[in-house]
MARLUM-447780 format. One record per atom (N, C-alpha, C): x, y, z. Coordinates in pm, whole numbers, plus 32768, in hexadecimal, padded with zeros to 4 digits. Atoms other than C-alpha are relative to their C-alpha. Last residue first. Layout:
# MARLUM-447780
XYZ ...
END
This chain:
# MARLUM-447780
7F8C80147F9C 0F003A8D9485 7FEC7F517FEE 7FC080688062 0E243AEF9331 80997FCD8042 805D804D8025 0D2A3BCB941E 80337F817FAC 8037803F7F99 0E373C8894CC 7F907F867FD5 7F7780637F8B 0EEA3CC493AB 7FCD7FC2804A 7FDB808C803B 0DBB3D1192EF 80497FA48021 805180607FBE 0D453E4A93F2 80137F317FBF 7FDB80277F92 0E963ECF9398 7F9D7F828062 7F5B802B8010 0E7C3EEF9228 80197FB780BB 802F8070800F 0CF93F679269 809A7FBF8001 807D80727F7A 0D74406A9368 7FD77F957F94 7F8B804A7FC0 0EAF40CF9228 7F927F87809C 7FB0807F803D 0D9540E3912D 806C7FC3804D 7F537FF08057 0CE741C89206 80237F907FD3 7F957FD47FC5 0B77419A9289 805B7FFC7FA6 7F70802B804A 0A2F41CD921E 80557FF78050 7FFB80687F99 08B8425692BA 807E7F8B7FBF 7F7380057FA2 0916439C9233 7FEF7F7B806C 80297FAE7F8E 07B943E191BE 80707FE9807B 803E7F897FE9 080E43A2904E 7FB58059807F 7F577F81803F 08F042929083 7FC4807D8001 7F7380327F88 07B241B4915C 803C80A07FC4 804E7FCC7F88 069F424E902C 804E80038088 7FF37F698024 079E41A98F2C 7FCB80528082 7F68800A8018 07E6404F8FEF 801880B27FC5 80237FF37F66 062940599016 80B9801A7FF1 80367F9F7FDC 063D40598E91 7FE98042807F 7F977F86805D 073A3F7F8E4C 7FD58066803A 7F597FF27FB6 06B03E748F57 801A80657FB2 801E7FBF7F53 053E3EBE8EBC 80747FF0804C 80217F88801A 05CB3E638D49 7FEA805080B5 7F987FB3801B 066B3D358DCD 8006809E7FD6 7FFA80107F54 05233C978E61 809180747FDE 80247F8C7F89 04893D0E8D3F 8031801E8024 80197F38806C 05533C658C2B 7FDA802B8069 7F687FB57FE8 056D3B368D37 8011807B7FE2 8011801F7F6C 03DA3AF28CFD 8095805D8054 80457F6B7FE0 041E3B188B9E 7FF28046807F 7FA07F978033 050439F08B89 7FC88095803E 7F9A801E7F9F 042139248CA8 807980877FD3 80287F887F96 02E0397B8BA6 8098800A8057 8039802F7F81 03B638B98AC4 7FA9805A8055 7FA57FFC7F70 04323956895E 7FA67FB98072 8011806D7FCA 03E4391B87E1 805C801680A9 80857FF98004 03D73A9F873D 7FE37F738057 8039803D805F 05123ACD87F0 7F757FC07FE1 7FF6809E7FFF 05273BB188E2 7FF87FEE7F86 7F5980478022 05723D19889E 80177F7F7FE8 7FD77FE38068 04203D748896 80707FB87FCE 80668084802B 03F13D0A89EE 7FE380077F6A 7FDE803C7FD2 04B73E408A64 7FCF7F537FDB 7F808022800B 043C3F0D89B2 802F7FA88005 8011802F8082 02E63EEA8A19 806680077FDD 802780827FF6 03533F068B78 80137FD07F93 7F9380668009 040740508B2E 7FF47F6B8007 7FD17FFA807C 02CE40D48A86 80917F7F7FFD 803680688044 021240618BD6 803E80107F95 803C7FCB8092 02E141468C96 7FF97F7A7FBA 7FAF7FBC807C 033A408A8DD9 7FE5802F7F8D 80547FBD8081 0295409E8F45 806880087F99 7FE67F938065 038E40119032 7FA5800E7FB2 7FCE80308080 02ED3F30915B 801680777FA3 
END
Protein backbone atom coordinates (compact mmCIF):
# COMPACT_ATOMS: atom_id res chain seq x y z
CA UNK A 1 0.00 0.00 0.00
CA UNK A 2 1.18 3.81 -0.72
CA UNK A 3 2.44 5.62 2.26
CA UNK A 4 1.13 9.39 1.96
CA UNK A 5 2.34 12.60 3.69
CA UNK A 6 0.09 13.10 6.49
CA UNK A 7 0.09 17.06 5.74
CA UNK A 8 -1.35 16.08 2.37
CA UNK A 9 -4.02 13.98 4.13
CA UNK A 10 -4.89 16.78 6.35
CA UNK A 11 -5.41 18.84 3.46
CA UNK A 12 -7.19 17.02 1.90
CA UNK A 13 -10.06 16.65 4.45
CA UNK A 14 -9.92 20.24 5.06
CA UNK A 15 -11.37 20.92 1.96
CA UNK A 16 -14.53 19.08 2.78
CA UNK A 17 -17.23 20.62 4.01
CA UNK A 18 -17.51 21.18 7.60
CA UNK A 19 -20.87 18.66 7.31
CA UNK A 20 -19.58 15.57 5.25
CA UNK A 21 -20.04 11.50 5.36
CA UNK A 22 -17.29 9.33 6.43
CA UNK A 23 -18.11 7.68 2.64
CA UNK A 24 -17.22 11.54 1.27
CA UNK A 25 -13.92 11.48 3.08
CA UNK A 26 -13.36 7.96 2.57
CA UNK A 27 -13.31 8.81 -1.46
CA UNK A 28 -10.97 12.02 -0.62
CA UNK A 29 -8.36 9.36 0.19
CA UNK A 30 -9.12 6.84 -2.11
CA UNK A 31 -8.54 9.60 -4.84
CA UNK A 32 -5.66 11.16 -3.19
CA UNK A 33 -3.69 7.59 -3.20
CA UNK A 34 -4.71 7.08 -7.12
CA UNK A 35 -3.01 10.66 -7.78
CA UNK A 36 -0.31 9.87 -5.84
CA UNK A 37 0.62 6.25 -6.95
CA UNK A 38 -0.37 7.91 -10.99
CA UNK A 39 2.62 10.43 -9.99
CA UNK A 40 5.24 7.77 -8.62
CA UNK A 41 3.97 5.40 -12.07
CA UNK A 42 5.02 8.94 -14.54
CA UNK A 43 7.91 9.49 -12.50
CA UNK A 44 9.51 6.04 -13.00
CA UNK A 45 8.49 5.83 -16.59
CA UNK A 46 5.84 3.42 -15.85
CA UNK A 47 3.50 5.59 -18.71
CA UNK A 48 2.66 5.44 -22.09
CA UNK A 49 2.15 7.86 -25.15
CA UNK A 50 -0.86 9.75 -25.84
CA UNK A 51 -0.98 8.24 -29.30
CA UNK A 52 -0.65 4.10 -27.32
CA UNK A 53 -3.49 5.34 -25.06
CA UNK A 54 -5.48 6.76 -28.35
CA UNK A 55 -5.00 3.39 -29.80
CA UNK A 56 -5.45 1.20 -26.81
CA UNK A 57 -9.26 3.07 -26.75
CA UNK A 58 -10.11 2.04 -30.14
CA UNK A 59 -9.70 -1.31 -29.37
CA UNK A 60 -11.42 -1.02 -26.09
CA UNK A 61 -14.52 1.28 -27.42
CA UNK A 62 -15.08 -1.44 -30.53
Amino acid sequence: MLALDKGKILDSLRDLPEKTTIEEAMERLYLLAKIEKGILQADEGQCISHEEAKEKMKKWLR
